[in-house]
Backbone bond lengths (Angstrom), bond angles and torsions (degrees), N, CA, C in turn:
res aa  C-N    CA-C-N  psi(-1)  N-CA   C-N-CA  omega(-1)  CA-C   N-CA-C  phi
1 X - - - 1.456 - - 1.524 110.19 -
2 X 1.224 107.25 142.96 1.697 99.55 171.98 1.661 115.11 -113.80
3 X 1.435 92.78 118.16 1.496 105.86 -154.35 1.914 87.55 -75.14
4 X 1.579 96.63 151.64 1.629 117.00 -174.69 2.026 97.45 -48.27
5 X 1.176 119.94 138.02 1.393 134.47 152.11 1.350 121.54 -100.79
6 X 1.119 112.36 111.26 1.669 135.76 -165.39 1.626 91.42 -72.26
7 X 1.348 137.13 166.17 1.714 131.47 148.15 1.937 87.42 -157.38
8 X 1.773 80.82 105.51 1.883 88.55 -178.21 1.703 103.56 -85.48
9 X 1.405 101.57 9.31 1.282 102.11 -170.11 1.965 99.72 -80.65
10 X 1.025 97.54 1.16 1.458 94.35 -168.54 1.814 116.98 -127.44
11 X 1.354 98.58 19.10 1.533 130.87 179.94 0.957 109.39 -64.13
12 X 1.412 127.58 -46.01 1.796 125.76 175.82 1.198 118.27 -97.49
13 X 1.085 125.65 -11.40 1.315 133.27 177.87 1.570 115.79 -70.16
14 X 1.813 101.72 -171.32 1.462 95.44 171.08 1.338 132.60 -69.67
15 X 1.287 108.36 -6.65 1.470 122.57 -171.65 1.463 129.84 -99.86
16 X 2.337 89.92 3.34 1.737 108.76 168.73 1.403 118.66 -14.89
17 X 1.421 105.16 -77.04 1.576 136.14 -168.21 1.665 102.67 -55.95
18 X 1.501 137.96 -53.61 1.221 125.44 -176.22 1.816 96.99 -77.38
19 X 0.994 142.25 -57.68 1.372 132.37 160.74 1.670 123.45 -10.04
20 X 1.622 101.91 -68.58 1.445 103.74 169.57 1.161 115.33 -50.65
21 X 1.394 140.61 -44.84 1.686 149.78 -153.24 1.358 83.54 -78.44
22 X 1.276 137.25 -57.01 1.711 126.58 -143.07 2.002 86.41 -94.75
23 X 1.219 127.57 -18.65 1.422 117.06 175.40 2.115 111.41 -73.02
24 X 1.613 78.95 -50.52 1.807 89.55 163.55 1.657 124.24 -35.44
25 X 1.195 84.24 -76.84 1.770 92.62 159.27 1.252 121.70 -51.33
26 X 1.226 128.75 -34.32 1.542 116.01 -175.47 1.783 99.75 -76.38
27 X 1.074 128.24 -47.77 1.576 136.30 167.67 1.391 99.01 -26.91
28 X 1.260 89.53 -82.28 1.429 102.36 -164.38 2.051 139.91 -42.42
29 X 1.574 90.85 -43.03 1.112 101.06 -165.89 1.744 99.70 -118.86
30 X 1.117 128.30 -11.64 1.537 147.66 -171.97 1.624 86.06 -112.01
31 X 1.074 135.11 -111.49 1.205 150.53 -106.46 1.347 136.71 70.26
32 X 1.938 110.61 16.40 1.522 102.60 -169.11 1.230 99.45 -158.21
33 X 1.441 139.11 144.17 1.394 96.14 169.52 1.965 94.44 -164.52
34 X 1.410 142.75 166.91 0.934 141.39 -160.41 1.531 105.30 -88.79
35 X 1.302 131.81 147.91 1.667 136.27 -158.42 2.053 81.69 -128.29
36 X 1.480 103.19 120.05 1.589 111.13 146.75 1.660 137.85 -121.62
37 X 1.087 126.93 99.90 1.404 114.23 178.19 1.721 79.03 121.98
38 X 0.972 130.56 47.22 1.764 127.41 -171.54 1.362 106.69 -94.94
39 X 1.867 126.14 -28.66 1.304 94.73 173.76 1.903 94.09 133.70
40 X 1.459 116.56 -49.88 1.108 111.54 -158.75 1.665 87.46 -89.33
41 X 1.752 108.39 153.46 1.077 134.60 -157.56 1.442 96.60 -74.44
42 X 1.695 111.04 128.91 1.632 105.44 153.30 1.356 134.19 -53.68
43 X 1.245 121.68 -37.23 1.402 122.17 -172.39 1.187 114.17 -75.52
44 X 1.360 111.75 -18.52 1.604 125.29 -171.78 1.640 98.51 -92.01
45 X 0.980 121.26 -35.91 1.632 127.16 175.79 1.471 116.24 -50.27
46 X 1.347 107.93 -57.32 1.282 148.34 167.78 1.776 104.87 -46.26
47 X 1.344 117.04 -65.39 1.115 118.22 -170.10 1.801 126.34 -77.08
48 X 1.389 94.99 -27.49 2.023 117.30 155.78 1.149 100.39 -58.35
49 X 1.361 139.84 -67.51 1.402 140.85 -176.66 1.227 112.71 -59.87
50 X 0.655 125.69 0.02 2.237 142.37 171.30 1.209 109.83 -93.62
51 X 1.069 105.73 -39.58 1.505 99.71 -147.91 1.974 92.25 -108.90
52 X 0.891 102.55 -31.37 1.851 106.67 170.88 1.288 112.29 -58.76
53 X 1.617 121.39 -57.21 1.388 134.31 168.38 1.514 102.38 -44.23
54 X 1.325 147.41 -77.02 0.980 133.37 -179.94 1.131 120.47 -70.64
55 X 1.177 150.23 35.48 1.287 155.55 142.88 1.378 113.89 -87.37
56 X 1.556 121.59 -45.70 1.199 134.80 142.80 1.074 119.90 -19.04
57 X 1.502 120.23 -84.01 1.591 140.29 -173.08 1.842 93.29 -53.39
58 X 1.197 126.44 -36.21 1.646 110.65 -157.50 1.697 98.16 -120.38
59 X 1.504 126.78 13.89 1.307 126.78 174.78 1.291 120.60 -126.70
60 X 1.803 102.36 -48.22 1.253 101.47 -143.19 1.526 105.74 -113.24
61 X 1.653 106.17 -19.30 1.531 107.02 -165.23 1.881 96.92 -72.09
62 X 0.899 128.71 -50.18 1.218 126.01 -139.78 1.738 105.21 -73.64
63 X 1.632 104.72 -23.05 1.620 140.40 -176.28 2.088 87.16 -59.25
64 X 1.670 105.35 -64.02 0.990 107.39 -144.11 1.761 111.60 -90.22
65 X 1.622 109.86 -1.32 1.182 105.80 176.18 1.924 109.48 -115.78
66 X 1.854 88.17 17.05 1.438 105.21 167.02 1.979 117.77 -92.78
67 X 1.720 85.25 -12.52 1.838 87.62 -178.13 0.895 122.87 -78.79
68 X 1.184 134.05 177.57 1.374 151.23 -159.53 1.637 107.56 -73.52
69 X 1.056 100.60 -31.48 1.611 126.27 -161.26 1.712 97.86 -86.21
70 X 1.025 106.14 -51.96 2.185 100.66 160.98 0.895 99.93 -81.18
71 X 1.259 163.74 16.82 1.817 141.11 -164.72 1.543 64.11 -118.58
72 X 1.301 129.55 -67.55 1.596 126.92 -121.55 1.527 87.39 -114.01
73 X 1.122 152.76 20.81 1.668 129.97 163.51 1.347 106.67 -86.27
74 X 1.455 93.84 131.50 1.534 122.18 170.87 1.929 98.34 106.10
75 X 1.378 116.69 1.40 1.266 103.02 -179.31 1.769 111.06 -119.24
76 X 1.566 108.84 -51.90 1.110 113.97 -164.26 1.669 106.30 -120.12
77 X 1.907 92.92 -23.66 1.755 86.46 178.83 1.454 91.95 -88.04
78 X 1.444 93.70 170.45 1.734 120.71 177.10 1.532 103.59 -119.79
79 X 1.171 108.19 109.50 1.918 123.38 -153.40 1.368 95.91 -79.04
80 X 2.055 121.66 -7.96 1.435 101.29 -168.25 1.658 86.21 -95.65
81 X 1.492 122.92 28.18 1.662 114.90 172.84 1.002 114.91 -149.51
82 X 1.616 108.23 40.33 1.807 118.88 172.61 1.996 92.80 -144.07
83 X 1.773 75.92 173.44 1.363 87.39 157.27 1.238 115.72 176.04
84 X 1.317 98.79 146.27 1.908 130.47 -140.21 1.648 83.36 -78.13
85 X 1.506 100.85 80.34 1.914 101.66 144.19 1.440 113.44 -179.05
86 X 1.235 115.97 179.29 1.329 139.31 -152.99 1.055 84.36 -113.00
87 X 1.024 119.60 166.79 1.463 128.18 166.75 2.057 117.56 157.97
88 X 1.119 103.78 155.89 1.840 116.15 -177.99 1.527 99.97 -127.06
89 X 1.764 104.94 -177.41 1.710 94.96 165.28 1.349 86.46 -153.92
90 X 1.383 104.75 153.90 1.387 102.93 -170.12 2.440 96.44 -130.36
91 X 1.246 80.62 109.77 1.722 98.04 -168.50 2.020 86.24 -78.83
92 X 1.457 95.60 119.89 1.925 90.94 161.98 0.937 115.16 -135.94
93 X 1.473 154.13 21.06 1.385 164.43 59.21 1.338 152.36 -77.85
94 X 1.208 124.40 157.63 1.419 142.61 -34.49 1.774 129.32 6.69
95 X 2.114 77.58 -66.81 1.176 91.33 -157.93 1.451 102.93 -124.28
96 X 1.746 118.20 110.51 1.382 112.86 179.19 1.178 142.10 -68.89
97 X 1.216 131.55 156.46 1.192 137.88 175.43 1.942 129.26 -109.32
98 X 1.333 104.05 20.68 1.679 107.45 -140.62 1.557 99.81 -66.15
99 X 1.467 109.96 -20.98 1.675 116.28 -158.14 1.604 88.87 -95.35
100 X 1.411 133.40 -10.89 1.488 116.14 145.74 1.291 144.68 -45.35
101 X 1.652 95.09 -45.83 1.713 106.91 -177.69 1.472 94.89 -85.03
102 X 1.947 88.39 -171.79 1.750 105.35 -164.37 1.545 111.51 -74.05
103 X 1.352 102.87 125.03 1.687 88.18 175.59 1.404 123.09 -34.92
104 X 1.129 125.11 -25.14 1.455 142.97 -140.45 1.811 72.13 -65.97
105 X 1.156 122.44 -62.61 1.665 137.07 -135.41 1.425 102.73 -115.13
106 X 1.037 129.68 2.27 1.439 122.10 178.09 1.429 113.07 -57.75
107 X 1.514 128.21 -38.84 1.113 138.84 -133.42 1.946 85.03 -101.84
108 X 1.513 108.35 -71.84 1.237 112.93 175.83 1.468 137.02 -69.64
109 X 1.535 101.42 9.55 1.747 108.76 174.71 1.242 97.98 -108.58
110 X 1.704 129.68 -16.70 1.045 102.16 -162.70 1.784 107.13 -96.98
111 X 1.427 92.35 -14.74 1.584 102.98 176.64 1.563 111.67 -70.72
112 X 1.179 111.62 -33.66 1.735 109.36 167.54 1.198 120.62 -77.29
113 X 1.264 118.62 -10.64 2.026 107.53 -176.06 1.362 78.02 -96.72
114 X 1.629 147.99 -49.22 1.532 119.53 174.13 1.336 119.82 -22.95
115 X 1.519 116.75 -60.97 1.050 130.34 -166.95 1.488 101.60 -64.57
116 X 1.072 133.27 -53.87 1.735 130.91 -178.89 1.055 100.31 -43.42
117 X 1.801 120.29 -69.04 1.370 111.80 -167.37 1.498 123.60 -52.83
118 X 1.664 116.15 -7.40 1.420 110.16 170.48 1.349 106.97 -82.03
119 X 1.286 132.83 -26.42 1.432 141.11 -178.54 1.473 115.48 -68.87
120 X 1.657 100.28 -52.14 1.682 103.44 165.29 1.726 119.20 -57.11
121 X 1.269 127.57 -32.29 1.139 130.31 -168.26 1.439 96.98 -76.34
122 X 1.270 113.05 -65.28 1.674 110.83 169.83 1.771 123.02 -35.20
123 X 1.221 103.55 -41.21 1.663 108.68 176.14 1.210 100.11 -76.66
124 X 1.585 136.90 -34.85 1.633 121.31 164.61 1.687 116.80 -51.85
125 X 1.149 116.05 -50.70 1.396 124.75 -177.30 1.622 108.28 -42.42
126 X 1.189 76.84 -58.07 1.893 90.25 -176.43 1.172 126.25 -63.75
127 X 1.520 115.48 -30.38 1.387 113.32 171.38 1.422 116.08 -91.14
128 X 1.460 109.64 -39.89 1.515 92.42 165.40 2.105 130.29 -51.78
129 X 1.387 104.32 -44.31 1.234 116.13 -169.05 2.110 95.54 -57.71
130 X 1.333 102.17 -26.76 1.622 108.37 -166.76 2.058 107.02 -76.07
131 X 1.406 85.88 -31.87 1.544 93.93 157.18 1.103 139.24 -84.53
132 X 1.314 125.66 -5.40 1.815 132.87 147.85 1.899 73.21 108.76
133 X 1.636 116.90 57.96 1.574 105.24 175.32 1.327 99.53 -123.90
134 X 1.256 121.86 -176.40 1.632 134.22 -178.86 1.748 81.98 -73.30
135 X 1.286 130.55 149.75 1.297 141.71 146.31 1.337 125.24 -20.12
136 X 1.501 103.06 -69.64 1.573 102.34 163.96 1.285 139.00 -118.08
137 X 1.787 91.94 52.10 1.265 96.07 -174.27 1.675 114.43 -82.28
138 X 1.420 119.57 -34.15 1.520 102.86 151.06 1.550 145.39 -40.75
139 X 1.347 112.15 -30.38 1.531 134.26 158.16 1.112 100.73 -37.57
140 X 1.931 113.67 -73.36 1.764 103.02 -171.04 1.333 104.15 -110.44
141 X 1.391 124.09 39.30 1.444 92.69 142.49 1.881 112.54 -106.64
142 X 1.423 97.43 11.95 1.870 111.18 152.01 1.365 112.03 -73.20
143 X 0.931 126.39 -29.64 1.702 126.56 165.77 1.700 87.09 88.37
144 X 1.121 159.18 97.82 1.506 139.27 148.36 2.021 94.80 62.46
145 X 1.036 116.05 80.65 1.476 119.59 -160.40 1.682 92.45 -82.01
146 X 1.384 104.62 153.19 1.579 132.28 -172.06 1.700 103.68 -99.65
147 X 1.560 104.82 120.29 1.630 95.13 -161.09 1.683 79.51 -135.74
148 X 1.536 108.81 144.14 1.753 117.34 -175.47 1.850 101.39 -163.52
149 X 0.825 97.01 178.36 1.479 120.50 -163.06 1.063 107.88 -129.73
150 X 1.707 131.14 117.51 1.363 128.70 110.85 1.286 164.00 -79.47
151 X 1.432 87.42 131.41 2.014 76.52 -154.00 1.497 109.40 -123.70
152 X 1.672 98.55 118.85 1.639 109.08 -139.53 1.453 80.62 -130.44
153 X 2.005 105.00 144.62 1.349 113.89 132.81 1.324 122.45 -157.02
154 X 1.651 110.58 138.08 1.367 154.40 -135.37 1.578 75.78 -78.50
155 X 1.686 148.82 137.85 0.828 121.22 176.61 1.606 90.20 -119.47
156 X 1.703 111.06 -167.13 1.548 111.87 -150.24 1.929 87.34 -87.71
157 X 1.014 120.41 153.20 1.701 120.02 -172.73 1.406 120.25 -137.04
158 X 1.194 119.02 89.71 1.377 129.51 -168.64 1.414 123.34 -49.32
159 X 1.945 98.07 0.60 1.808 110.57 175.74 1.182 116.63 -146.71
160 X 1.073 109.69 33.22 1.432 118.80 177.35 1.856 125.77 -12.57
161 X 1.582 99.15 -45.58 1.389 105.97 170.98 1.485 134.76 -53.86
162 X 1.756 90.74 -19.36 1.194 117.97 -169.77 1.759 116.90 -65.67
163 X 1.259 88.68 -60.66 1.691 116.18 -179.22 1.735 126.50 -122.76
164 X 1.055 124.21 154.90 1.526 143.50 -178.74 1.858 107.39 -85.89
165 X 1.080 107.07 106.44 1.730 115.19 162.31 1.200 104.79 -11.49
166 X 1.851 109.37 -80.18 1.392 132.75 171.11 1.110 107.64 -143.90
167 X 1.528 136.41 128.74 1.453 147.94 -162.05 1.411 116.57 -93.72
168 X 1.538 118.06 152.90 1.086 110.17 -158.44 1.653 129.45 -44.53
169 X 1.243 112.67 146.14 1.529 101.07 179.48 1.769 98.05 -160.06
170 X 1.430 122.43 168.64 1.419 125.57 135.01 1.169 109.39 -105.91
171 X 1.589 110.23 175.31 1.747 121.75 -165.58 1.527 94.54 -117.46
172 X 1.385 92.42 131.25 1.667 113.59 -160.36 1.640 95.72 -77.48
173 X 1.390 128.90 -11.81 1.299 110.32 168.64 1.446 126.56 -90.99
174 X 2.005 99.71 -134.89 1.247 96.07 170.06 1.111 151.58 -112.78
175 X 1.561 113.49 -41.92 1.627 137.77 156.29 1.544 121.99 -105.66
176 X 1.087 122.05 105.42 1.400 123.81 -162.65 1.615 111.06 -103.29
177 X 1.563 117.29 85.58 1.726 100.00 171.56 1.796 111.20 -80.79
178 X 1.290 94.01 151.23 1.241 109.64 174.52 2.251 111.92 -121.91
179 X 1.716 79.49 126.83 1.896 83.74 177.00 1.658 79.81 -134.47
180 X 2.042 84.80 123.25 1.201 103.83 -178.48 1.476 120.82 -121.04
181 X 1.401 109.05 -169.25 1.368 99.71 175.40 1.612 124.50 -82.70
182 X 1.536 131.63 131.14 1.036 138.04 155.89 1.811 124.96 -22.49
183 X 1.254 110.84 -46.63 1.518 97.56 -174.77 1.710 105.55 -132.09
184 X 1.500 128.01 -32.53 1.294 103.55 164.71 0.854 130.15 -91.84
185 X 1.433 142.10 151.45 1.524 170.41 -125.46 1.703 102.64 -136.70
186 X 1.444 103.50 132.51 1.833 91.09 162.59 1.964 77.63 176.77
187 X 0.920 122.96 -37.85 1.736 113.49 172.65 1.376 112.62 -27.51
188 X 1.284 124.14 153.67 1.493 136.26 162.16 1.944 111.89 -168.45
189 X 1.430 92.80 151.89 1.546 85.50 -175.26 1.724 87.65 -121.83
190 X 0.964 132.35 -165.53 1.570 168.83 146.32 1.238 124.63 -73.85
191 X 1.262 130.30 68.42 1.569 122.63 176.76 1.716 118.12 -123.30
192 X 1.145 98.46 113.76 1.701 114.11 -172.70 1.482 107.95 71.49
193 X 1.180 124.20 32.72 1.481 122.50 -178.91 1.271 110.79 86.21
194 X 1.218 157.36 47.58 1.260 159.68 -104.91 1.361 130.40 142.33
195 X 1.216 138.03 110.45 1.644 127.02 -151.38 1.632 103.26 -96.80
196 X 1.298 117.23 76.20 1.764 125.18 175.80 2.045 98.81 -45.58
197 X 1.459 119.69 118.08 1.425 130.22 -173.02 1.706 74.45 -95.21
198 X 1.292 104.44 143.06 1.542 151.62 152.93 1.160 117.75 -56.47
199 X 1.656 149.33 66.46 1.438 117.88 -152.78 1.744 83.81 -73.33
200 X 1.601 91.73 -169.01 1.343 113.47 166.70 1.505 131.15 -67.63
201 X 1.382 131.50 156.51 1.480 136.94 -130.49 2.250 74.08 -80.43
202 X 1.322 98.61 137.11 1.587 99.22 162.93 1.653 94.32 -107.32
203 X 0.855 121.60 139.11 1.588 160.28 157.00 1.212 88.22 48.51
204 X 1.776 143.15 -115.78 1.147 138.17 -157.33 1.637 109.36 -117.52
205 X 0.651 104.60 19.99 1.593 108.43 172.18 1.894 112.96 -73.83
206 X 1.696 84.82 149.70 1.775 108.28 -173.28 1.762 96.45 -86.84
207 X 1.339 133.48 152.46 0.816 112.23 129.82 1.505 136.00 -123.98
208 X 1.381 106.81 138.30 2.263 108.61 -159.11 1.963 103.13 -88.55
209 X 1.370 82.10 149.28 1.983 87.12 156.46 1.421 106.22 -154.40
210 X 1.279 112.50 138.45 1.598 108.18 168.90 1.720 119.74 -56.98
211 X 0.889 114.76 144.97 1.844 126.58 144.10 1.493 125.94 -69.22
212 X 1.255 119.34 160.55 1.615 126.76 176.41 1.434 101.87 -52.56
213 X 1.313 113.81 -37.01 2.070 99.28 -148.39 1.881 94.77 -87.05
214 X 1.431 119.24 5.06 1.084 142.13 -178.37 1.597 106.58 -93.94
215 X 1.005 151.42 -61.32 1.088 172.27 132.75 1.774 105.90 -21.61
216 X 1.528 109.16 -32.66 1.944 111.12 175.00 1.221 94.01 -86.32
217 X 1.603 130.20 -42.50 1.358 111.54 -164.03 1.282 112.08 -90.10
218 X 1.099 128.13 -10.08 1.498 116.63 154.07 1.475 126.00 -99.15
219 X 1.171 112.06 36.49 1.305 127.10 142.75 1.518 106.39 66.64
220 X 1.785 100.10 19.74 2.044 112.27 164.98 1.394 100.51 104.97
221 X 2.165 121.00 -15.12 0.989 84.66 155.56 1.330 155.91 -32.37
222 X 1.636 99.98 -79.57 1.201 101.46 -179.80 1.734 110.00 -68.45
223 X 1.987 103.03 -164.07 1.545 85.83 -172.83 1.763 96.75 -150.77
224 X 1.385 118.90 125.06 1.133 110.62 148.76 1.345 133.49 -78.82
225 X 1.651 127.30 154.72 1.733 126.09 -141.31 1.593 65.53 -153.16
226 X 1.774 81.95 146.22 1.307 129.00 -177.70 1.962 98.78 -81.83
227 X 1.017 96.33 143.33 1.791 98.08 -175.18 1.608 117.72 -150.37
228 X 1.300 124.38 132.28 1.537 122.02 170.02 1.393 111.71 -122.26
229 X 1.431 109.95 -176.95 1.494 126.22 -178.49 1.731 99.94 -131.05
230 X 1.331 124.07 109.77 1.461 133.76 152.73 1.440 114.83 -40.86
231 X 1.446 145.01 100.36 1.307 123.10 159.26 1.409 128.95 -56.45
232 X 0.966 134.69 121.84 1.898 156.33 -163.39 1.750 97.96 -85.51
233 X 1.510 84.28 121.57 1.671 95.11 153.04 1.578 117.33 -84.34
234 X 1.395 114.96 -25.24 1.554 114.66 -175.49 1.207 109.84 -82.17
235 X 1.286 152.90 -12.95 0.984 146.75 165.31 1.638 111.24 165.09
236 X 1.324 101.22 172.63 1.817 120.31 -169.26 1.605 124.68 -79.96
237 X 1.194 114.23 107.73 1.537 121.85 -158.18 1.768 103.67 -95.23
238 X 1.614 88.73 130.31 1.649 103.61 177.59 1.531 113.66 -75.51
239 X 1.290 121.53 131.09 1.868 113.02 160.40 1.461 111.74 -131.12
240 X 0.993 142.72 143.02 1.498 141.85 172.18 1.382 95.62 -147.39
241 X 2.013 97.00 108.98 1.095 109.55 174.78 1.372 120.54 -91.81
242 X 0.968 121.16 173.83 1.829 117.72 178.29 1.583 95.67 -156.73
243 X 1.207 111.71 111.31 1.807 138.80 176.30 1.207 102.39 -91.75
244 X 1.514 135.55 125.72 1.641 164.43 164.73 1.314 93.62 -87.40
245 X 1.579 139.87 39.98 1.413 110.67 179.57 1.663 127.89 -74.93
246 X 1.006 121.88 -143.16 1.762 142.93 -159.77 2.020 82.61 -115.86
247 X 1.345 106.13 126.64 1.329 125.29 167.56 2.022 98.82 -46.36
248 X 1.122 134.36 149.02 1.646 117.22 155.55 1.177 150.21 -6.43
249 X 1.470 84.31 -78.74 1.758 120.76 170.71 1.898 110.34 -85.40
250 X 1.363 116.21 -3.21 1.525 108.51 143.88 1.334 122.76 3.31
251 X 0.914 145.11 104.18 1.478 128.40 141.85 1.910 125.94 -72.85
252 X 1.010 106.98 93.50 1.559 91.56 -162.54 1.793 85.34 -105.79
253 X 1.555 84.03 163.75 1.998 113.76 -175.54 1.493 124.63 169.92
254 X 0.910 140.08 137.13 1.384 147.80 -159.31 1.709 107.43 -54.76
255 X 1.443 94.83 99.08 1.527 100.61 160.35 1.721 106.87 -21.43
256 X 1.344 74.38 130.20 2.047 91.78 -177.93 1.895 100.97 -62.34
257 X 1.164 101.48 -66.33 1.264 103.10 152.76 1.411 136.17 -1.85
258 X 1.077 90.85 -32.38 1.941 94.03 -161.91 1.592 101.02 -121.18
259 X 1.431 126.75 -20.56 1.112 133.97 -161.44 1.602 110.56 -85.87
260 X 1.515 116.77 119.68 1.255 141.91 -176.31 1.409 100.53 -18.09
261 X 1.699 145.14 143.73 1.543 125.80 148.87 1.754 116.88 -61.48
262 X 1.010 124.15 154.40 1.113 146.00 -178.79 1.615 126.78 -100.18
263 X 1.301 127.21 142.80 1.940 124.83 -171.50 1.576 97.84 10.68
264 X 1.352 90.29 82.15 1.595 112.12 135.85 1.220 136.00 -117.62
265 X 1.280 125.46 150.11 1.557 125.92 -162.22 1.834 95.56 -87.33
266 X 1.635 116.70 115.26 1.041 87.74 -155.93 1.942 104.94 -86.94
267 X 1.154 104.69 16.31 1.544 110.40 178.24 1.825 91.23 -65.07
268 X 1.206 111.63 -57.90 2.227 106.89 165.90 1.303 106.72 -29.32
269 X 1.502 108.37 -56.79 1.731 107.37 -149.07 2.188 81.06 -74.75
270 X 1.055 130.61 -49.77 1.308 100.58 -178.42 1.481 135.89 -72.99
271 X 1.033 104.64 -5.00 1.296 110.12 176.70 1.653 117.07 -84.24
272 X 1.404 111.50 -22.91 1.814 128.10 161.89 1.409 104.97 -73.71
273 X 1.500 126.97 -18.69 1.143 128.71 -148.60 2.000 114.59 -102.65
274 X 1.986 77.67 -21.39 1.742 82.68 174.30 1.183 105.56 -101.01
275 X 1.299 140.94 17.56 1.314 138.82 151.20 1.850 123.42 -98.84
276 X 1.023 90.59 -1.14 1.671 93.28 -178.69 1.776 110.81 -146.11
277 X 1.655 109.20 14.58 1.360 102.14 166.10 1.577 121.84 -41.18
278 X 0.835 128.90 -20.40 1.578 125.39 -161.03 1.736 96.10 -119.48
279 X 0.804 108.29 12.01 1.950 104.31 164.65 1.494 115.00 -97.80
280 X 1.339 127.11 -176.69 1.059 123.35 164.47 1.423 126.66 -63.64
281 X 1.487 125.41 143.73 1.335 122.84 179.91 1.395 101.81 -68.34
282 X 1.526 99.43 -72.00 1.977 83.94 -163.82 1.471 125.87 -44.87
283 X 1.565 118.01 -1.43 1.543 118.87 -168.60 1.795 92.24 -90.88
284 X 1.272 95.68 -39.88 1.689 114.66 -176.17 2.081 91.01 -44.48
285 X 1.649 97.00 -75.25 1.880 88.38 -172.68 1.274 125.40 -38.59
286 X 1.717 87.62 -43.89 1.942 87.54 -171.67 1.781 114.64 -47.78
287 X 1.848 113.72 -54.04 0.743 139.50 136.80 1.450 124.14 9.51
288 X 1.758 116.12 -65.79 1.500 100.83 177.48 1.713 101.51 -95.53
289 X 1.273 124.64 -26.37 1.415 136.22 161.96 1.703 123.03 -23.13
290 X 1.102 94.32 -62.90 1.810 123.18 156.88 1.889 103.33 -48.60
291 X 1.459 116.34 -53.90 1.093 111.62 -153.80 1.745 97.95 -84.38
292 X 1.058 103.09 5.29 2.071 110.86 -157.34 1.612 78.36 -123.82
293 X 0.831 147.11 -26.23 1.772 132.98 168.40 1.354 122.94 -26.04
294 X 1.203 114.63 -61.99 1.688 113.60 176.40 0.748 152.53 -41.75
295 X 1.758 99.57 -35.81 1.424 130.27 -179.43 1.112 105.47 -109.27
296 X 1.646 137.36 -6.00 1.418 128.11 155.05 1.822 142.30 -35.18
């Protein structure tokens, strides 16, 4: 499948409007889709992915094919309740964590999740405005949004058949970038019943997926998709995620906006309905929604 290619490089330009339509669609009917021209620095991309890999190679590998979990797969673990990776998390708002992780990366992870969170904020703008919403009304209905880091690697697995990278799941938040690995493969999402594989990162591209509380506040528009990680016999796959979620204490719920009208007589709803069959539906609800206000 060829998953939607975003180019935000072409967001202000004349080509706003076909941009928005093919991002719409990627929301909508994808839930995931590739970011080009997004903003965050190459060299800095480049240099996180340096500096993780060798942290790996001089921390973490030797830790992780010392656990229980490589000694014992296929004997004592049960592979449908693990999963084959390494990994830290690095929390940088609210409330940070930087003097947790490896010195190695403090300096250059924390300058790139800045940079994400300008990328995530921009992908709020955009998706809200694509839903007929205030601009930033996704911003606050994150309340002061909770933004963290995972920083994972898939390591090389001499049984791949055995066990799942990371097993199926969706991501309970909201904006999910993904900086991945360059040459191994093991991603896959869910699209139309069908497991769409992830190739590997081509040149500088992000890659995004929505969360659930993304998918509540637009009222099912958009869509979060179920997703795994293959564990690799050929070698050890990089991911550094970066989550846009909902502050804690969030209150999240379906933009009023977006939410179906309610007890209508639907002999009304057809009689609005033979004059505007051929328009958009959701303009159609808002439409009798608006007209059912008064008497609410």
């Amino acid at each position: 499948m060829d998953v939607p290619v975003i180019n935000l490089g072409e967001i202000d330009g004349e080509k706003k409007s076909k941009t928005m339509s093919l991002l719409h669609e990627a929301c909508e009917k994808w839930g995931f889709f590739w970011l080009e021209n997004h903003g965050i620095d190459e060299s800095l991309m480049d240099k996180v992915k340096g500096l993780v890999n060798q942290h790996y190679e001089e921390s973490m590998k030797v830790s992780f094919y010392s656990s229980d979990l490589a000694k014992e797969l296929g004997c004592h673990i049960k592979a449908s309740e693990v999963d084959w990776e390494s990994s830290f998390f690095y929390r940088h708002q609210p409330d940070s964590n930087i003097d947790d992780i490896p010195e190695l990366l403090r300096e250059a992870m924390q300058e790139y999740v800045e940079q994400s969170i300008k990328l995530a904020e921009k992908l709020a703008a955009l998706l809200s405005e694509n839903l007929g919403l205030e601009k930033d009304y996704l911003k606050k209905a994150f309340s002061e949004p909770f933004v963290g880091t995972k920083v994972a690697k898939y390591p090389t697995c001499p049984h791949p058949e055995l066990v799942m990278g990371l097993r199926r799941h969706t991501d309970a938040g909201g904006i999910i970038l993904l900086l991945q690995d360059d040459e191994v493969p093991g991603l896959e999402f869910l699209k139309d019943g069908e497991w769409a594989p992830i190739p590997p990162t081509k040149g500088y591209r992000i890659f995004a997926n929505l969360g659930d509380q993304v998918e509540v506040v637009s009222n099912g528009i958009y869509k979060s998709v179920q997703h795994h990680i293959h564990a690799n016999k050929n070698g050890s796959r990089l991911s550094i995620v970066t989550f846009y979620n909902p502050g804690p204490n969030a209150i999240i719920c379906p933009a009023p906006k977006l939410v179906y009208p309610s007890c209508y007589r639907f002999q009304d709803y057809l009689n609005y309905y033979t004059t505007t069959k051929f328009s958009d539906k959701l303009a159609r609800f808002q439409t009798i929604k608006e007209m059912l206000a008064p008497s609410q």
